[in-house]
C-alpha atoms as one frame of an Amber mdcrd trajectory, in Angstrom:
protein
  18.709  44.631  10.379  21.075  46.991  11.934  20.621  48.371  15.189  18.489
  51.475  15.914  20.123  54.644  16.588  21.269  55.001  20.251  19.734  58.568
  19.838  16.743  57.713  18.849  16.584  54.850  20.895  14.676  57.114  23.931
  12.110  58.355  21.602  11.396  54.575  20.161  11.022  53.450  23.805   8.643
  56.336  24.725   6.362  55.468  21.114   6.184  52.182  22.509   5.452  52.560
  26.434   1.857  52.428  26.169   1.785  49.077  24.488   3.559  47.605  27.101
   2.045  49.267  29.978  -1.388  47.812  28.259   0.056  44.676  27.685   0.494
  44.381  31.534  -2.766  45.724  33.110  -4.228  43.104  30.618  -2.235  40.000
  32.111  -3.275  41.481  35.502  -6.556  42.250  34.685  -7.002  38.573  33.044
  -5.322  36.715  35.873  -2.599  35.363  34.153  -0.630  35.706  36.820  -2.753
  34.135  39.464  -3.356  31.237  37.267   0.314  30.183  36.853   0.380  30.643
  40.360  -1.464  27.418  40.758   1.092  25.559  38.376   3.078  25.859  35.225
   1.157  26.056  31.878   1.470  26.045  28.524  -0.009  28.810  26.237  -2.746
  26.490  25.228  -3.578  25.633  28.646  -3.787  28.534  30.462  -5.921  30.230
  26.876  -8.398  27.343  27.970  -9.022  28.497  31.405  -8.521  32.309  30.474
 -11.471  32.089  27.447  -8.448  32.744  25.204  -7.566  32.422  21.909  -4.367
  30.432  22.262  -2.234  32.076  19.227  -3.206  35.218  20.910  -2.611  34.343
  24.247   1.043  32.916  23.538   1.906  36.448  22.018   0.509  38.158  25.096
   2.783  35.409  27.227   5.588  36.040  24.932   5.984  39.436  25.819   5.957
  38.960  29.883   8.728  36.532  29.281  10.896  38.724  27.329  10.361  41.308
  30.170  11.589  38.740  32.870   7.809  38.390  34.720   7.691  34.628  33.351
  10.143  32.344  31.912   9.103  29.581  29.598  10.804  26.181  29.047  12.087
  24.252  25.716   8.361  22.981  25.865   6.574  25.833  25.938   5.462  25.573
  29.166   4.916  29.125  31.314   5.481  29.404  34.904   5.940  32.843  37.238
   9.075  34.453  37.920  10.229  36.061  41.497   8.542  39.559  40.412   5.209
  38.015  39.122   4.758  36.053  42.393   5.538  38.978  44.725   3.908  41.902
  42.818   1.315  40.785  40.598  -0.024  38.297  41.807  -4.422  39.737  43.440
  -3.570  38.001  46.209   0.247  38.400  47.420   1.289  40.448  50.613   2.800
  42.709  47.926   0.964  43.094  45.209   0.695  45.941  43.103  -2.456  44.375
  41.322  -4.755  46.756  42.792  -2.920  49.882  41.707  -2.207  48.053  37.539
  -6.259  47.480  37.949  -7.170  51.225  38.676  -4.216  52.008  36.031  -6.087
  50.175  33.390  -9.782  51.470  34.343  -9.398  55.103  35.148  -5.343  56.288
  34.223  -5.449  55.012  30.740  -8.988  56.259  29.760  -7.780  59.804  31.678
  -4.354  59.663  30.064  -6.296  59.807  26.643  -7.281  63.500  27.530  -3.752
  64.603  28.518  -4.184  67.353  24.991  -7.775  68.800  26.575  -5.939  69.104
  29.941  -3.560  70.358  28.754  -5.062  73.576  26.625  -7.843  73.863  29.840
  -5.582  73.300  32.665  -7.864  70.930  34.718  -8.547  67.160  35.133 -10.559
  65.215  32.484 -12.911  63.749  34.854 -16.533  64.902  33.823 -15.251  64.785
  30.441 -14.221  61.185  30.299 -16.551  59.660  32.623 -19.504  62.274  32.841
 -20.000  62.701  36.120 -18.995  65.770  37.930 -18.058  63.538  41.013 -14.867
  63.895  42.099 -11.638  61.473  42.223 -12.697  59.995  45.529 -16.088  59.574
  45.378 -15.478  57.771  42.147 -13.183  55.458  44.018 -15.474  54.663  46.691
 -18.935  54.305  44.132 -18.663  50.558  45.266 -17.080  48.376  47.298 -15.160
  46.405  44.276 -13.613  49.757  43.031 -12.637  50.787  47.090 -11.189  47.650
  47.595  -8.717  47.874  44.255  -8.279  51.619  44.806  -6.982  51.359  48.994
  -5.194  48.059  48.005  -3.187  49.529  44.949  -2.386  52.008  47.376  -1.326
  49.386  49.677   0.937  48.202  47.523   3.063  51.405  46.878   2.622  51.770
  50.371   4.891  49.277  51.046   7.473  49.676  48.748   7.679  53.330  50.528
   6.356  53.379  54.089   9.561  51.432  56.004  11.770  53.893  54.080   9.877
  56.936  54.775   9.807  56.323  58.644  13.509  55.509  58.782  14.229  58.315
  56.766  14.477  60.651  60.155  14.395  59.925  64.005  10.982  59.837  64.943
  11.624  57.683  68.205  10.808  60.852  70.210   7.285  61.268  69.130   4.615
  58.882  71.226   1.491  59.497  69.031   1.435  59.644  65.677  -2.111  60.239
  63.530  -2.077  59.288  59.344  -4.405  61.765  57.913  -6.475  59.974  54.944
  -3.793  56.652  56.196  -5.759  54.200  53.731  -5.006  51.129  54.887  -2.337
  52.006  57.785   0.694  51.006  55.907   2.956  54.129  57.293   1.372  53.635
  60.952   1.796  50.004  60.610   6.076  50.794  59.349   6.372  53.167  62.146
   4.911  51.726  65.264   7.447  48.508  63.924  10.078  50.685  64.141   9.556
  52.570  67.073   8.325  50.960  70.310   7.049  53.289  72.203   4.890  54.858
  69.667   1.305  54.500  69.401  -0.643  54.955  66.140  -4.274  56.332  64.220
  -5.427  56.203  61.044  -7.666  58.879  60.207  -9.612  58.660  56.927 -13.082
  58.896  55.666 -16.021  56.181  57.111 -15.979  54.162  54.129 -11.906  53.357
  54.443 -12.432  52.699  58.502 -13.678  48.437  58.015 -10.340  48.235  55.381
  -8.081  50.188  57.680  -9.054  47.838  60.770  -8.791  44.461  58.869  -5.266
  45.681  57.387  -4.454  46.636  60.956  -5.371  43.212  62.862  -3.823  41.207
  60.334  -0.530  43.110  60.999  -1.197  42.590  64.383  -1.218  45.713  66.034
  -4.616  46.565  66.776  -3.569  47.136  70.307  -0.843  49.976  69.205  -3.255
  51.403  66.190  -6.435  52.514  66.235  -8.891  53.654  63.120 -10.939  56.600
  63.477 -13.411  57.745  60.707 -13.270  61.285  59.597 -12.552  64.213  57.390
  -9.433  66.102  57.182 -10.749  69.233  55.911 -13.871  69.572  58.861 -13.547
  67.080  61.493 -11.700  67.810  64.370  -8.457  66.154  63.999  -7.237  63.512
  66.369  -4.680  64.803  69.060  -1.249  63.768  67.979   2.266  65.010  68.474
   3.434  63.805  65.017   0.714  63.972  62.024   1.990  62.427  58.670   0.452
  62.632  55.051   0.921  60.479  52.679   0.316  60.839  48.708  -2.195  63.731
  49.775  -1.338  66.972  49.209  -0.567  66.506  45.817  -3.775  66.167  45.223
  -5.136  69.381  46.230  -4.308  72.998  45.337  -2.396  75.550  46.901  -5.081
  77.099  49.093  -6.368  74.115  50.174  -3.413  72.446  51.543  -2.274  76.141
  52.886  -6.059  75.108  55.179  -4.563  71.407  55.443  -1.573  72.783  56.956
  -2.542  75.489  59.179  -5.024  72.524  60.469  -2.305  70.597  61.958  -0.146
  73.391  62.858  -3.107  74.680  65.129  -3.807  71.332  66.542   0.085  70.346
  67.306   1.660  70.919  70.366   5.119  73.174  70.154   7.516  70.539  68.729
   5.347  67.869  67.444   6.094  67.324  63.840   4.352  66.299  60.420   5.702
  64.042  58.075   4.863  64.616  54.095   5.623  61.911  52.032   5.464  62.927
  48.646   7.629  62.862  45.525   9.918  65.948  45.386  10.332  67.739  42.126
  13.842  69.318  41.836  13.638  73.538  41.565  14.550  73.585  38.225  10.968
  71.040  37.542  13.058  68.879  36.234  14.637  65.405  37.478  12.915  61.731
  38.163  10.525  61.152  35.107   8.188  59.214  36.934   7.594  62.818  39.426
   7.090  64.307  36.387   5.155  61.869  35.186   2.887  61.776  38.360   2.783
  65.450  38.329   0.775  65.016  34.684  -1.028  62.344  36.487  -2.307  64.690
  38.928  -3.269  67.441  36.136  -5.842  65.192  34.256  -6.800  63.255  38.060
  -7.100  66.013  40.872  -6.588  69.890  41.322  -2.828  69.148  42.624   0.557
  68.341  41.753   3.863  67.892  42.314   5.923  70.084  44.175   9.842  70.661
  45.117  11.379  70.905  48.539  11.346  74.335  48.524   7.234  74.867  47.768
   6.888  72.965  50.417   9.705  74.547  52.615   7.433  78.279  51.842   3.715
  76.254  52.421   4.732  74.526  55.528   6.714  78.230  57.176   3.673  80.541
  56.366   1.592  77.705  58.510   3.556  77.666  61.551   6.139  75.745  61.146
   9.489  76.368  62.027  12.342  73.362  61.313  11.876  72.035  58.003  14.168
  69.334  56.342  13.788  67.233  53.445  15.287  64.391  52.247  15.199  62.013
  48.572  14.537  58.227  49.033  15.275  55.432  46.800  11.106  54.485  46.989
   7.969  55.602  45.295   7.887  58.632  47.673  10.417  61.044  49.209  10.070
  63.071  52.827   9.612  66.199  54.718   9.707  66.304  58.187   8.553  70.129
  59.606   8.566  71.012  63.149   6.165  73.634  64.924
């Protein structure tokens, strides 16, 4: 059979992303990968402990191999690879599990809409789900879905977070407060790279128990400390550096212009606030996958993605005078604005 056009070769990979993205949220989902954690299988095996059909199975297992998550032996028998253990793995230090597992259960089923959101211009939840609820609530309608939605976040987190605080010199700040901080992943890479600074997560009650057991098994519950709140009508904790992370791309224009003029009011002159977000270029063009979460926030949230210079003109008109920018090799890029 010859070989497909190198032209068309884009548009065959695109036809066939959602197969494979399915393919792996189902693996996760099963616990394929957790089970082969325990020991090298074959197909037969592992269907018997799955509830399988093992000529099904095997096609599933097929597939992960040729993508370099497992390799199989001359025998047939399965066992992880290096990327498997780390990331997808429920219950590995890294694992993106959490974040495949809300993929599968609310992206996909959303993604489905993209058309309607696309001729209305909002997000598909009441539509697909019927609720009128919004993102967050739905995330936090029981402690199962919290606990896959904070640690899929954790996960990204820490493919970002080390990079984001190295990304400028933050070694003259001495407090510095994550507003809606999840699980303290960016307090937790910061106060490790800077000694003398002290951290807070700040994020709604039902994140606060999470927050503190991420915290005191990183070991810094004497540097970081979780405080319960809303961003939008508590009083925010004092700080001289505030960072967001993954947040205000999930709101709209006014209300981040609020968000903003929030922290600007409640910074001292000089204190700072770090955005980490991804950074569309002007032209709205650039990394697929900000693109791609920029659709993502569409049929999700009343957000999206923005370049350096929306945020440059958002952060100015709230007080802010120093703004810089710069584009990481990680899930997220950085803005660092000054009052």
């Amino acid at each position: 059979m010859p070989a497909p056009d190198p032209i068309a070769r884009p548009v065959l990979e695109l036809m066939d992303g959602f197969r494979a993205s399915k393919a792996l949220f189902v693996a996760v989902s099963l616990g394929v990968f957790d089970r082969l954690h325990e020991g090298p299988q074959t197909a037969a095996e592992l269907a018997s402990r799955l509830d399988c059909a093992p000529h099904a199975l095997e096609r599933l297992l097929g597939f992960l191999a040729s993508r370099a998550l497992l390799e199989v032996d001359a025998h047939g028998i399965f066992r992880n690879r290096e990327t498997a253990t780390r990331f997808l793995r429920t219950d590995a230090e890294e694992t993106l599990a959490g974040y495949i597992l809300y993929s599968d259960r609310i992206l996909y089923r959303l993604w489905g809409r993209l058309e309607d959101a696309l001729h209305e211009g909002s997000n598909r939840w009441t539509q697909e789900f019927g609720s009128k609820d919004g993102i967050f609530d739905h995330f936090f309608s029981s402690d199962q879905d919290k606990e896959t939605f904070l640690r899929g976040m954790h996960g990204l987190g820490l493919q970002s977070s080390p990079k984001a605080v190295a990304a400028f010199d933050l070694s003259r700040f001495r407090t510095l407060v994550d507003l809606g901080g999840g699980t303290g992943h960016l307090v937790t890479a910061a106060c490790r790279r800077y000694e003398g600074l002290h951290g807070k997560v700040f994020d709604l009650p039902a994140v606060q128990p999470v927050a503190e057991r991420y915290i005191r098994e990183a070991g810094l519950s004497d540097r970081i400390d979780v405080l319960a709140g809303d961003f939008f009508s508590d009083a925010l904790p004092e700080a001289d550096l505030y960072a967001m992370g993954r947040i205000l791309h999930d709101w709209s224009d006014e209300k981040v212009e609020i968000l903003l003029r929030r922290v600007a009011e409640r910074l001292p002159p000089g204190g700072g606030l770090l955005l980490c977000e991804q950074l569309l270029t002007p032209r709205k063009d650039g990394a697929p996958t900000a693109l791609l979460q920029s659709l993502n926030m569409l049929i999700c949230t009343e957000g999206r993605e923005r370049s350096a210079a929306e945020y440059e003109k958002l952060l100015r008109e709230a007080g802010f005078g120093e703004v810089r920018s710069a584009k990481l090799q990680a899930p997220v890029d950085v803005v660092l604005a000054v009052k």
